[in-house]
C-alpha positions in Angstrom: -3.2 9.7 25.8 -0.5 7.0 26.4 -0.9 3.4 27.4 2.0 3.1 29.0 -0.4 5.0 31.9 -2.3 2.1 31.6 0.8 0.0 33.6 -0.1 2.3 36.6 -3.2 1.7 37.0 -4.6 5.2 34.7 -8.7 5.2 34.1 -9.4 4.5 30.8 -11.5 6.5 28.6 -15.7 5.8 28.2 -16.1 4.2 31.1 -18.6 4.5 34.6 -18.5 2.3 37.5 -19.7 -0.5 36.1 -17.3 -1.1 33.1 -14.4 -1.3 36.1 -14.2 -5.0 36.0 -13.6 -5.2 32.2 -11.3 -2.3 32.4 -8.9 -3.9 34.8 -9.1 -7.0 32.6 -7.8 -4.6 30.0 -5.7 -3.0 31.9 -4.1 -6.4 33.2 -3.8 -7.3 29.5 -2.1 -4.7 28.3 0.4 -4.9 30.8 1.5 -8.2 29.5 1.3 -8.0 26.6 2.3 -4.8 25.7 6.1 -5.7 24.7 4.7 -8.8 22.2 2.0 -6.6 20.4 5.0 -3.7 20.1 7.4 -6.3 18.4 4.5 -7.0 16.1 4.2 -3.6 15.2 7.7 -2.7 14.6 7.9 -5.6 11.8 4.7 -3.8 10.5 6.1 -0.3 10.3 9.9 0.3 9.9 9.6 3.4 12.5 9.8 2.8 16.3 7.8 5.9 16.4 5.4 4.5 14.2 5.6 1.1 15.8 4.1 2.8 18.9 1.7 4.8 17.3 0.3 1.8 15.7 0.2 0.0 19.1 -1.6 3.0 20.7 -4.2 3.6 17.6 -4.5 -0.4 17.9 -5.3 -0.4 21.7 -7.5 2.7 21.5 -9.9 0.8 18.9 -9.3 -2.8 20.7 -10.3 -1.2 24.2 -14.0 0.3 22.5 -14.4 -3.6 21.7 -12.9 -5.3 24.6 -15.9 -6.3 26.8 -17.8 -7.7 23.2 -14.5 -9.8 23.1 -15.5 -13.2 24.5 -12.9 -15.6 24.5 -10.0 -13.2 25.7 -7.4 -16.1 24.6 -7.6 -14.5 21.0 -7.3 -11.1 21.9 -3.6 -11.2 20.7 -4.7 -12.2 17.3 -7.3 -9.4 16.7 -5.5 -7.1 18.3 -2.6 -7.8 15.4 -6.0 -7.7 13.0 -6.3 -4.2 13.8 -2.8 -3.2 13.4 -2.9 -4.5 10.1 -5.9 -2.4 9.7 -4.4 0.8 11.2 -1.5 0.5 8.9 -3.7 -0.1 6.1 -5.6 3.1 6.8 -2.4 5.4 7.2 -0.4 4.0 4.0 -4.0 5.4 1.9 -4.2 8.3 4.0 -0.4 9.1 3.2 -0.7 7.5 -0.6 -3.0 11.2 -1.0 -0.4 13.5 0.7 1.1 15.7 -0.9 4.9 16.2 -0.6 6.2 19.2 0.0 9.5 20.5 -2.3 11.5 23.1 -1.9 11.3 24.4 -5.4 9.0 23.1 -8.1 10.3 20.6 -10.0 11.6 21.6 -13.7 9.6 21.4 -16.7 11.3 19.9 -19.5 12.5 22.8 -21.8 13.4 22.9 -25.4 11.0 22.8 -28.5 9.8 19.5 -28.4 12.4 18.3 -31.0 13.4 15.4 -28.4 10.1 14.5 -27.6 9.0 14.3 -31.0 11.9 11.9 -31.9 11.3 9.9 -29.0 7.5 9.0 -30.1 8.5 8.4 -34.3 11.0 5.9 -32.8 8.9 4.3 -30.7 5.7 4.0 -33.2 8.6 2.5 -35.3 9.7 -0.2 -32.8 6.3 -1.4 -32.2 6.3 -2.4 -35.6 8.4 -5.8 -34.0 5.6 -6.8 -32.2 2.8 -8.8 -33.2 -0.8 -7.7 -34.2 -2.0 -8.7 -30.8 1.3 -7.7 -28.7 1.0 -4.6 -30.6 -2.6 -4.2 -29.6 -2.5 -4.8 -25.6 0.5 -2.4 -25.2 -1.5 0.3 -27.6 -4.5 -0.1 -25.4 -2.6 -0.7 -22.2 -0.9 2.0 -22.3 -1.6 4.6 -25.0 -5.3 4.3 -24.6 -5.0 3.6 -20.7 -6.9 1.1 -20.0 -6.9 -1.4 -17.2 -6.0 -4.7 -17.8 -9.9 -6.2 -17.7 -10.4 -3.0 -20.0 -8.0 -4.4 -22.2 -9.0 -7.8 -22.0 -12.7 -6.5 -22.5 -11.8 -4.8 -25.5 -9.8 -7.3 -27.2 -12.3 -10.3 -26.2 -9.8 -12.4 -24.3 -9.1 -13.0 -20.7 -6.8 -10.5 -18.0 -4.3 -13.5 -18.0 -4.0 -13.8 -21.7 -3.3 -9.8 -21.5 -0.9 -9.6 -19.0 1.4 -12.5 -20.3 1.4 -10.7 -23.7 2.0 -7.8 -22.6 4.9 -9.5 -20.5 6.3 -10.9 -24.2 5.5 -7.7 -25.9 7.6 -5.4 -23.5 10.5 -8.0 -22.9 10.9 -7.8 -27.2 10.2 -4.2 -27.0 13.2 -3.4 -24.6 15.5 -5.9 -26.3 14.7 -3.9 -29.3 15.6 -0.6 -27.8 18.7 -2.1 -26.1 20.2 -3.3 -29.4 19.1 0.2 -30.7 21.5 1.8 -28.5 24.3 -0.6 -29.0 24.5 0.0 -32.5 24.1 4.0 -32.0 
């Protein structure tokens, strides 16, 4: 169902003869203020499409609600609550899709020769960093832990982990940069 039925007058959905009064109100809002609530959506969602599927899911919700709305003059601004909401919902639903390929993407080949180099040189450059440096990138990311992990581990606080791990990869890529210079 479109709203843009709702300009001519269309009978909403959920409703008997005694939710007519509320329904017109809704009715009469969405009329008016269809167009604003549609530019808020587009700078929401990059997609006109999306833009007035986000109005649409928006309305749908906002219309379940409307009669428990009681000051109708900040309709506008839960009405853009709920499109935030909406949009918040699909980005997670569509952070768990899966995308479909045409062909499966290509395993690296070889023996393992490359890979294999790869790690000596980098347990080699961590040797510039400092015992603790060395320590929050080991954790963070050889052992995989999350930053509070980390922090947990090491008896320190999240901040004090992510500034040295900030250090510790800034030295870390100026050694590899000046590794491939020379090479």
């Amino acid at each position: 169902m479109t709203y843009t039925g709702l300009a001519s007058g269309a009978e909403l959905p959920g409703g008997g003869a005694g939710d007519y009064e509320w329904q017109e109100d809704f009715t009469a809002y969405v009329r008016m203020r269809r167009p604003a609530l549609l530019r808020t959506a587009r700078r929401l969602v990059p997609d006109p499409a999306d833009a007035e599927d986000l109005v649409q899911a928006a309305l749908l919700r906002t219309h379940a609600r409307w009669d428990g709305i009681a000051d109708k003059s900040l309709a506008d601004g839960y009405l853009r609550r709920v499109m935030i909401s909406v949009r918040t919902d699909w980005w997670r639903a569509r952070t768990r899709d899966e995308v479909p390929m045409e062909r499966p993407p290509e395993l690296p080949g070889g023996d393992g020769t490359d890979q294999l180099l790869d790690r000596a040189e980098l347990l080699e450059v961590l040797t510039v960093l400092s015992a603790r440096q060395r320590a929050v990138v080991v954790l963070r990311y050889w052992s995989e832990l999350s930053i509070e992990e980390t922090a947990g581990a090491l008896g320190v606080s999240p901040g004090t982990v992510k500034s040295t791990l900030h250090r510790a990869l800034r030295v870390l890529r100026l050694e590899l940069t000046g590794r491939e210079a020379a090479a």
